[in-house]
C-alpha positions in Angstrom: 54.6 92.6 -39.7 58.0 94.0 -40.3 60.8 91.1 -41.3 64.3 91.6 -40.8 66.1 92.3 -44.3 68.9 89.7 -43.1 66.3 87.1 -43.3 64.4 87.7 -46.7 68.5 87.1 -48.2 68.3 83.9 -46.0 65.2 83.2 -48.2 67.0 84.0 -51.2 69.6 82.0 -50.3 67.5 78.4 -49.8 65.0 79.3 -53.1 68.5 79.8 -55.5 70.0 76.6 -53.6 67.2 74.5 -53.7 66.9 71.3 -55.7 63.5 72.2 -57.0 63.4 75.8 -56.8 59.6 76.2 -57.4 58.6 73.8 -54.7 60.4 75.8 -52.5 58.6 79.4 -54.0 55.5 77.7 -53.3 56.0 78.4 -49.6 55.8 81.9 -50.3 52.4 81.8 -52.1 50.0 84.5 -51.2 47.8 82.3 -49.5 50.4 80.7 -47.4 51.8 84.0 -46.4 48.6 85.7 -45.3 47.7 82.1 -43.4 51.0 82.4 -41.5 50.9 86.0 -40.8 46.6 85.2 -39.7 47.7 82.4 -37.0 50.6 84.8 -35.6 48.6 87.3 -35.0 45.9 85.5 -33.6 48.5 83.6 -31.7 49.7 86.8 -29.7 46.6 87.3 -28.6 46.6 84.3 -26.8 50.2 83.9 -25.5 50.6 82.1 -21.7 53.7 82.4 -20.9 56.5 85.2 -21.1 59.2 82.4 -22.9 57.8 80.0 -25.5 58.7 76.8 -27.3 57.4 76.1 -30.3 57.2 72.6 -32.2 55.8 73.0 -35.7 54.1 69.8 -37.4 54.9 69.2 -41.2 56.7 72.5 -40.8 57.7 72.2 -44.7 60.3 74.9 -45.6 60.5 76.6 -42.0 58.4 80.1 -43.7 56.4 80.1 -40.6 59.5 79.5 -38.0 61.2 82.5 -39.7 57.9 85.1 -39.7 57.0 83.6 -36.2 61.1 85.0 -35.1 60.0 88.2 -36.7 56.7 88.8 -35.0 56.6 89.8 -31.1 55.8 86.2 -29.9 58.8 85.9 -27.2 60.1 82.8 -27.7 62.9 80.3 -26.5 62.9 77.9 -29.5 61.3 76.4 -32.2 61.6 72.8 -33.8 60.4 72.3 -37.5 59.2 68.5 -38.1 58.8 67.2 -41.7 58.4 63.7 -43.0 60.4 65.0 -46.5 64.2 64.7 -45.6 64.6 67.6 -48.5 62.7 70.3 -46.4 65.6 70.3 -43.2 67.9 71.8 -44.9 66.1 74.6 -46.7 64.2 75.3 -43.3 67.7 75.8 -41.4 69.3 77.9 -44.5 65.6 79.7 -44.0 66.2 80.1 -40.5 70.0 80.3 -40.7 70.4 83.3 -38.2 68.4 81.2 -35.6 70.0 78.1 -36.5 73.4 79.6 -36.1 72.2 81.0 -32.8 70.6 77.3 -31.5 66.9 78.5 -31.5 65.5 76.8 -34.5 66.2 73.0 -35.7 64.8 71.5 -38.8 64.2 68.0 -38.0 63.3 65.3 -39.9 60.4 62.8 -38.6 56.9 61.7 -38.9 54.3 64.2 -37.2 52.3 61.2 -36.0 55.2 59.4 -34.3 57.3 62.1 -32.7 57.3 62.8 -28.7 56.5 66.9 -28.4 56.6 68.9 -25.5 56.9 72.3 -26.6 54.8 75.0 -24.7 53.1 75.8 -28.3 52.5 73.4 -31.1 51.3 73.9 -34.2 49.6 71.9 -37.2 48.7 73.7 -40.2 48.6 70.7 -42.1 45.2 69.0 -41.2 43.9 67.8 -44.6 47.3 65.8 -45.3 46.1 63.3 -42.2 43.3 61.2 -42.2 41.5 61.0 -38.9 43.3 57.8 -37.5 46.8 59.6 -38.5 45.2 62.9 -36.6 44.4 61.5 -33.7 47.7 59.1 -33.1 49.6 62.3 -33.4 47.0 64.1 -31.3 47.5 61.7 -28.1 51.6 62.5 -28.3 50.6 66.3 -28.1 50.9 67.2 -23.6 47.6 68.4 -22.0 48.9 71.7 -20.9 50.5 72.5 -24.9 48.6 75.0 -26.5 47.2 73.9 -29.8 47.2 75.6 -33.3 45.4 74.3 -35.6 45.0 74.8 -39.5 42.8 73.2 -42.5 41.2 74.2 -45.6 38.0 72.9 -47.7 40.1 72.8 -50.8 39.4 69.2 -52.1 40.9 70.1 -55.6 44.2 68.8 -54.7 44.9 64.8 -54.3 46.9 65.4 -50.8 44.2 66.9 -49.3 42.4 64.0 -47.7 40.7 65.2 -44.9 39.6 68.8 -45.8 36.8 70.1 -43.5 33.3 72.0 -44.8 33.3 75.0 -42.5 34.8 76.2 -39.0 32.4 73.8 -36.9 33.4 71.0 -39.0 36.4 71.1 -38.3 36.0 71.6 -34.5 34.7 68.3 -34.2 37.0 66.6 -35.9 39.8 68.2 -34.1 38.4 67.2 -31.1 40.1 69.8 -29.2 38.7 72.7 -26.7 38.7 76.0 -28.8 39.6 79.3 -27.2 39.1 80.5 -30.8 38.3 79.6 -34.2 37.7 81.2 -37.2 37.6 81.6 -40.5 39.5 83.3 -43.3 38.3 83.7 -46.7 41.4 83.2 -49.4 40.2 83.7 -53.1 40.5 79.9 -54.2 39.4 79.1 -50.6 38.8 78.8 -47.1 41.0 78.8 -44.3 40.2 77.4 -40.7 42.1 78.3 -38.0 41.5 76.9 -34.1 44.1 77.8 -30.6 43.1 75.5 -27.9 44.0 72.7 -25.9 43.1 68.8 -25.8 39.8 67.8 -24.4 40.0 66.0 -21.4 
């Protein structure tokens, strides 16, 4: 994936503003990176429509709203939600072109409590919900959305309160219908990754 040199200075710009500057590098960790390039390229294969909207849940710094603008995804739009009120405005300095433009928005809300009706939205943040907070936030998500889904089994944080043991584990407690699923192997752990829609 090729990014735009105007964005990387747009990064520069939010990590050398930023209250906490190393909170804000951590969205650029390798493992973050190569998870958010993983689910784009996985995503294109299974694009519906020619014009998307995309919502992204506990969208953190807006990393994956700028490589998702970059990638050849055609989209319309993309919301980033956070609960953290410091994340909206590094994700729109982030995203500052787009922002400019009226494509991307940083907003600032609880995943589990916010109306979506994006033609894509994604959740990379699994393990931060426990299964009652998953599935509130689940039944806000439209039956005809297209669902990305992310998690880990890396318990050695204290946040992560709902990893999963494999790919199958997490299926089930996704409870979704998987067009795809898969695995990717990080070197302090594993990433799961499923695109599908509700189950009926």
């Amino acid at each position: 994936m090729k990014v735009d040199i105007q964005d990387i200075l747009f990064w520069m710009d939010a990590i050398r503003n930023s209250e906490d500057r190393y909170r804000t590098l951590e969205s650029f960790w390798k493992g973050q990176i190569n998870s958010k390039i993983w689910l784009i390229e996985k995503l294109q294969e299974h694009i519906e429509l020619d014009d998307n909207s995309i919502e992204i849940c506990a969208g953190w710094n807006g990393v994956l709203a700028s490589l998702l603008f970059n990638s050849n995804i055609p989209i319309t739009t993309i919301s980033s939600i956070d609960i953290d009120p410091e994340c909206e405005e590094v994700a729109n300095t982030i995203n500052k072109r787009y922002h400019i433009d009226g494509k991307f928005q940083a907003i600032t809300a609880d995943m589990s409590k916010y109306y979506y009706g994006a033609d894509i939205i994604i959740n990379t943040s699994c393990e931060h919900l426990t299964q009652e907070q998953y599935e509130a936030w689940l039944d806000l998500v439209p039956a005809d959305s297209l669902i990305v889904l992310q998690s880990n089994n890396f318990t050695d944080i204290e946040e992560h309160i709902r990893c999963a043991f494999d790919i199958d584990d997490f299926v089930r407690m996704s409870k979704i219908n998987p067009i795809y699923k898969d695995t990717l192997s990080l070197p302090l752990y594993n990433r799961y990754m499923i695109i599908g829609k509700r189950s009926s």
